[in-house]
DSSP file (Angstrom, degrees, kcal/mol; ACC not computed):
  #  RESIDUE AA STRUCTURE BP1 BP2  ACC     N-H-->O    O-->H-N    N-H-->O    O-->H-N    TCO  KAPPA ALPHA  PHI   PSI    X-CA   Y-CA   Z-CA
    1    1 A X              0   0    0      0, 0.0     2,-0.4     0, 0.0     0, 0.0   0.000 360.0 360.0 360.0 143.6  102.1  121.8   71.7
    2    2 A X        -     0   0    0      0, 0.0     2,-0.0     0, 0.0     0, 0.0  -0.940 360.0-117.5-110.1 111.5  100.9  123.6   74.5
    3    3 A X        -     0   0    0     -2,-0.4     2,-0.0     1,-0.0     0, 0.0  -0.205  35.8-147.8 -67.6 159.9   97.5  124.9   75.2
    4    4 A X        -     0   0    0      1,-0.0     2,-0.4    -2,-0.0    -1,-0.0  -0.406  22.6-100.0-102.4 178.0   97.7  128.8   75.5
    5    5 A X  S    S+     0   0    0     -2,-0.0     2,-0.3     3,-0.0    -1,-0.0  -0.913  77.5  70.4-108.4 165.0   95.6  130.8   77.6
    6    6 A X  S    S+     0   0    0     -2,-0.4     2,-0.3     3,-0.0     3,-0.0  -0.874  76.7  23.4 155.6-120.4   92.6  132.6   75.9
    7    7 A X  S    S-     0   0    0     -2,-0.3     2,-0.1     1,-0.0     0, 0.0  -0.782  82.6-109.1 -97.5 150.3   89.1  131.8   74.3
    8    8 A X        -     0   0    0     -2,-0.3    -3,-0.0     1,-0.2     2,-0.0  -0.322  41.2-102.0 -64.4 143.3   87.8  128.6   75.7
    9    9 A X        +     0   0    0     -2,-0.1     2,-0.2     2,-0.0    -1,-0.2  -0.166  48.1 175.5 -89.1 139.3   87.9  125.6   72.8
   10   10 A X    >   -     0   0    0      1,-0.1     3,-2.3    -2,-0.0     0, 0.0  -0.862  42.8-134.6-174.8 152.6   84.5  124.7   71.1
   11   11 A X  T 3  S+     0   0    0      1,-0.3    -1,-0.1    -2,-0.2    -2,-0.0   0.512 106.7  60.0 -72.7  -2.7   83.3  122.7   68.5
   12   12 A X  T 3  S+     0   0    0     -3,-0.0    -1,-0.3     2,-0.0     2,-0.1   0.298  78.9 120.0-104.2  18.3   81.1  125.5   67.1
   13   13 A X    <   +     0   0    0     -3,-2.3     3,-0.1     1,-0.2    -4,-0.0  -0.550  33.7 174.8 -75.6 161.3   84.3  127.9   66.5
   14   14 A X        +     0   0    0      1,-0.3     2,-0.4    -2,-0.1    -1,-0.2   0.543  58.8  31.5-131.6 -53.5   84.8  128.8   62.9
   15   15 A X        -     0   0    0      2,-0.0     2,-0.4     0, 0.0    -1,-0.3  -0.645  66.3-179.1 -88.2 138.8   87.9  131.4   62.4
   16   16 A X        -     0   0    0     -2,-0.4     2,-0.3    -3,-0.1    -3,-0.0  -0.953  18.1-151.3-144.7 134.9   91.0  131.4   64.8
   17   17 A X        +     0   0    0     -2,-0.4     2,-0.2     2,-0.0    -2,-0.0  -0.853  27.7 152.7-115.4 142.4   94.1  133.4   65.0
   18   18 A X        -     0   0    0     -2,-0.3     2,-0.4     2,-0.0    -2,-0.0  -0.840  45.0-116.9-165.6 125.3   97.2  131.8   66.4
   19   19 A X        -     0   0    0     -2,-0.2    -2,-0.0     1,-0.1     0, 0.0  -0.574  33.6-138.4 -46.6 101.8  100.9  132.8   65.5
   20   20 A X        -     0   0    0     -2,-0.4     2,-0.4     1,-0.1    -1,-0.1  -0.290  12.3-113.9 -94.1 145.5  102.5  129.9   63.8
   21   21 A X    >>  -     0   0    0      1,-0.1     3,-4.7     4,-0.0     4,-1.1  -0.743  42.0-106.0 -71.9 129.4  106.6  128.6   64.6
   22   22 A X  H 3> S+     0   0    0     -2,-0.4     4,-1.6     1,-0.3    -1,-0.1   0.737 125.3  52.4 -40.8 -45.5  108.6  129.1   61.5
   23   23 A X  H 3> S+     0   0    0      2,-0.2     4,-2.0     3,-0.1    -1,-0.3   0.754 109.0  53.1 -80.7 -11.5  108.5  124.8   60.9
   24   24 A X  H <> S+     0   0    0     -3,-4.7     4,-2.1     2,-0.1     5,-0.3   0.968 112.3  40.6 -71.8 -45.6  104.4  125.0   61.4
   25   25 A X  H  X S+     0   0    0     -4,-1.1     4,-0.9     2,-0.2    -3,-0.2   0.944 122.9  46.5 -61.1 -60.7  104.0  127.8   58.5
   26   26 A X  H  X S+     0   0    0     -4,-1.6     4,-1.5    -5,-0.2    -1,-0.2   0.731 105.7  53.4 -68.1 -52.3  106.6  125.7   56.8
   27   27 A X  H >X S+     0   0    0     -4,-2.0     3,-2.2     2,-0.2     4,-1.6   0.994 115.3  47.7 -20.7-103.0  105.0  122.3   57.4
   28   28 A X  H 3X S+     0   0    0     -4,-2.1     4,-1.5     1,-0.3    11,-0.7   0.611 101.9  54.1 -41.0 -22.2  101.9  123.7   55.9
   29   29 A X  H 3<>S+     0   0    0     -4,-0.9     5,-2.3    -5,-0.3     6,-0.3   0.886 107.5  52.5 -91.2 -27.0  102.9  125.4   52.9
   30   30 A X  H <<5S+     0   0    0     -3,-2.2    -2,-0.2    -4,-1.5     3,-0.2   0.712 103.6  57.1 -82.3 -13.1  104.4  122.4   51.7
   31   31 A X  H  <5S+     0   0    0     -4,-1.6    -1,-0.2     1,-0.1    -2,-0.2   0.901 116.6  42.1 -69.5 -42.8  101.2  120.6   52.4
   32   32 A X  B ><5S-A   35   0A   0     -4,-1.5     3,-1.0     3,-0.5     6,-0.2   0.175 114.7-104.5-113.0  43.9   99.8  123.2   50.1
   33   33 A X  T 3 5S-     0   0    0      1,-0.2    -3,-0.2    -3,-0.2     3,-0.1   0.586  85.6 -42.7  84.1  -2.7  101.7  123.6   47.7
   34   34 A X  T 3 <S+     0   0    0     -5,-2.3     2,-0.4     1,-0.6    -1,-0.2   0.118 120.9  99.5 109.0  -0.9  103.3  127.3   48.9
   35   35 A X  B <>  -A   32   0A   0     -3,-1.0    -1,-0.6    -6,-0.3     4,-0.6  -0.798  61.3-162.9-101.2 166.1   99.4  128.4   49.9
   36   36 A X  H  > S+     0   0    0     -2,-0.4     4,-0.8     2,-0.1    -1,-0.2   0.430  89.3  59.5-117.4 -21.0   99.2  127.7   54.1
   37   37 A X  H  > S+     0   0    0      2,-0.1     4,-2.0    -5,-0.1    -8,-0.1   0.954 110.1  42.8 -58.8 -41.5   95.3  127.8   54.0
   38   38 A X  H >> S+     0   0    0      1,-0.3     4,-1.4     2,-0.2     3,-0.8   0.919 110.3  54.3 -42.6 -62.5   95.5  124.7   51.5
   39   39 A X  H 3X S+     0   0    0    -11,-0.7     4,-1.7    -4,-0.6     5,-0.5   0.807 110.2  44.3 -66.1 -43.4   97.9  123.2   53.3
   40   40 A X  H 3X S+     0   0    0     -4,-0.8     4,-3.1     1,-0.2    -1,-0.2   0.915 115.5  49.6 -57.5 -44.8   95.7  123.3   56.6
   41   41 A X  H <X S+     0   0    0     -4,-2.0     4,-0.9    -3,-0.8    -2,-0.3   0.806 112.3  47.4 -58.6 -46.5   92.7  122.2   54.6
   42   42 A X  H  < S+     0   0    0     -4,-1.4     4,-0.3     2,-0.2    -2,-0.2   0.639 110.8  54.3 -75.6 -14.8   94.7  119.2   53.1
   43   43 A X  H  X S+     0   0    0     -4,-1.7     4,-3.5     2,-0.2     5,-0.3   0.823 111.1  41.9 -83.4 -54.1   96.1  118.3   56.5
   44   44 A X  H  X S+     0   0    0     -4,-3.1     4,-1.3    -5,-0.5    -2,-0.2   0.853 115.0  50.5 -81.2  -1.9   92.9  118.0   57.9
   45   45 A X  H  X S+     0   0    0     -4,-0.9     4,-1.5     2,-0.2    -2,-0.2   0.680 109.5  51.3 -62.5 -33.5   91.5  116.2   54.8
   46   46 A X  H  > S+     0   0    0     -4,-0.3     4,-1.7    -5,-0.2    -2,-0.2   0.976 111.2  50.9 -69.4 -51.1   94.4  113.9   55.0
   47   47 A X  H >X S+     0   0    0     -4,-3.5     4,-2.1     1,-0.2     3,-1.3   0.857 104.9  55.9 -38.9 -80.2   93.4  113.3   59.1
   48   48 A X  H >X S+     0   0    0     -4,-1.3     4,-2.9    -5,-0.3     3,-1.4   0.743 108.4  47.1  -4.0 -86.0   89.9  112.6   58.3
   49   49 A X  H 3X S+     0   0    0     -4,-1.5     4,-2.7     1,-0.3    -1,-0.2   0.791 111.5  49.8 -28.4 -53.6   91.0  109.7   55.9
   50   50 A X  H <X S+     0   0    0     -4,-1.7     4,-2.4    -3,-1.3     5,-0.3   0.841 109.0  51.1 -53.3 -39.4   93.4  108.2   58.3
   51   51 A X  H <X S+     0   0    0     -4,-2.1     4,-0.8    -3,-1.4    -2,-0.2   0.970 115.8  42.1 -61.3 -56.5   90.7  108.3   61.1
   52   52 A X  H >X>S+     0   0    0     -4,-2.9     4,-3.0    -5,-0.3     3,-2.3   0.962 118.1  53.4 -62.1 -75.9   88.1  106.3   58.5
   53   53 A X  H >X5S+     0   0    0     -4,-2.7     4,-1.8     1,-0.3     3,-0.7   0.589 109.9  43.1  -7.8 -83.0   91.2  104.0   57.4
   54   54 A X  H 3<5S+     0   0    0     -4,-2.4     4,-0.4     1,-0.3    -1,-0.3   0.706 111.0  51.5 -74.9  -7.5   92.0  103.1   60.4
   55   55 A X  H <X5S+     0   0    0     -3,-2.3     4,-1.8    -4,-0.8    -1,-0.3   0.942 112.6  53.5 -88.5 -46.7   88.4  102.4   61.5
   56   56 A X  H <X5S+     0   0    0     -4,-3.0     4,-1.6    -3,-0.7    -2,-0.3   0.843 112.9  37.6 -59.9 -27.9   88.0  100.2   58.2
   57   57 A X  H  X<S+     0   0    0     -4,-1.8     4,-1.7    -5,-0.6     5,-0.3   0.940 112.5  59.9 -99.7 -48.5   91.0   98.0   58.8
   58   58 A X  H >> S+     0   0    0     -4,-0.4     4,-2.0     1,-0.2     3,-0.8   0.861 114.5  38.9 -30.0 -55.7   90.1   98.0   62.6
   59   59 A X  H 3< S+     0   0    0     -4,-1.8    -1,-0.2     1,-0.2    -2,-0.2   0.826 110.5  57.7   0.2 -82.2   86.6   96.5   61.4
   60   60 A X  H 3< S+     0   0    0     -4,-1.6     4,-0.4     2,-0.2    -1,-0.2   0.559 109.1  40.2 -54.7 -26.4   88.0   94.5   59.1
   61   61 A X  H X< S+     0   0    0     -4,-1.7     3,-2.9    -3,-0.8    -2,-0.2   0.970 117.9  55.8 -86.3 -39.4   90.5   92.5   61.7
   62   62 A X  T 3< S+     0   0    0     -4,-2.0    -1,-0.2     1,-0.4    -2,-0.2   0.662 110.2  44.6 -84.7 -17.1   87.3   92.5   64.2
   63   63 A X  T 3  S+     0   0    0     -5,-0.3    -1,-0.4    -4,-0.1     2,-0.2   0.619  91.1  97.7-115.6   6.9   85.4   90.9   61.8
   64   64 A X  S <  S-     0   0    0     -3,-2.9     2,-0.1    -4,-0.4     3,-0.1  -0.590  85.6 -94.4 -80.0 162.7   87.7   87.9   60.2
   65   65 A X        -     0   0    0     -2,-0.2    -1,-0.1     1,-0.2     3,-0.1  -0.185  56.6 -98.4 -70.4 149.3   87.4   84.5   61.3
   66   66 A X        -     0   0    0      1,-0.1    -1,-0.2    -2,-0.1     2,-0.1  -0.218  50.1 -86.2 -80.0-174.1   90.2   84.1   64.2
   67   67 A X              0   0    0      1,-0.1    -1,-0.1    -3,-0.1     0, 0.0  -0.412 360.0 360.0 -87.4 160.4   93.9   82.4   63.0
   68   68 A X              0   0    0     -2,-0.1    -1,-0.1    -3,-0.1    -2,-0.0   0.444 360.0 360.0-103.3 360.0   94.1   78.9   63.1
């Protein structure tokens, strides 16, 4: 992915329009089931999870005893 030119990225956007490649639209509807908002929403639910996951098990190793 490529950044495009246009309005400058911030965390306080809430709507964006951006033409999708025939495997993004695709990608995402099968994340939601045939809806592509769902699918966007479940993708970035799924990210979320992974982030915390991996930030628990990261923890987890940083806080056992080392191997013997």
């Amino acid at each position: 992915m490529t950044n495009r030119p246009g309005r400058p990225a911030s965390i306080r956007t809430r709507n964006f329009l951006r033409k999708l490649s025939d495997s993004e639209a695709a990608i995402l509807a099968h994340a939601g089931q045939g809806d592509i908002s769902a699918g966007f929403r479940n993708l970035l639910d799924w990210y979320c999870q992974s982030v915390n996951d991996k930030k628990i098990a990261d923890q987890l190793v940083s806080n056992s005893p080392p191997a013997k």
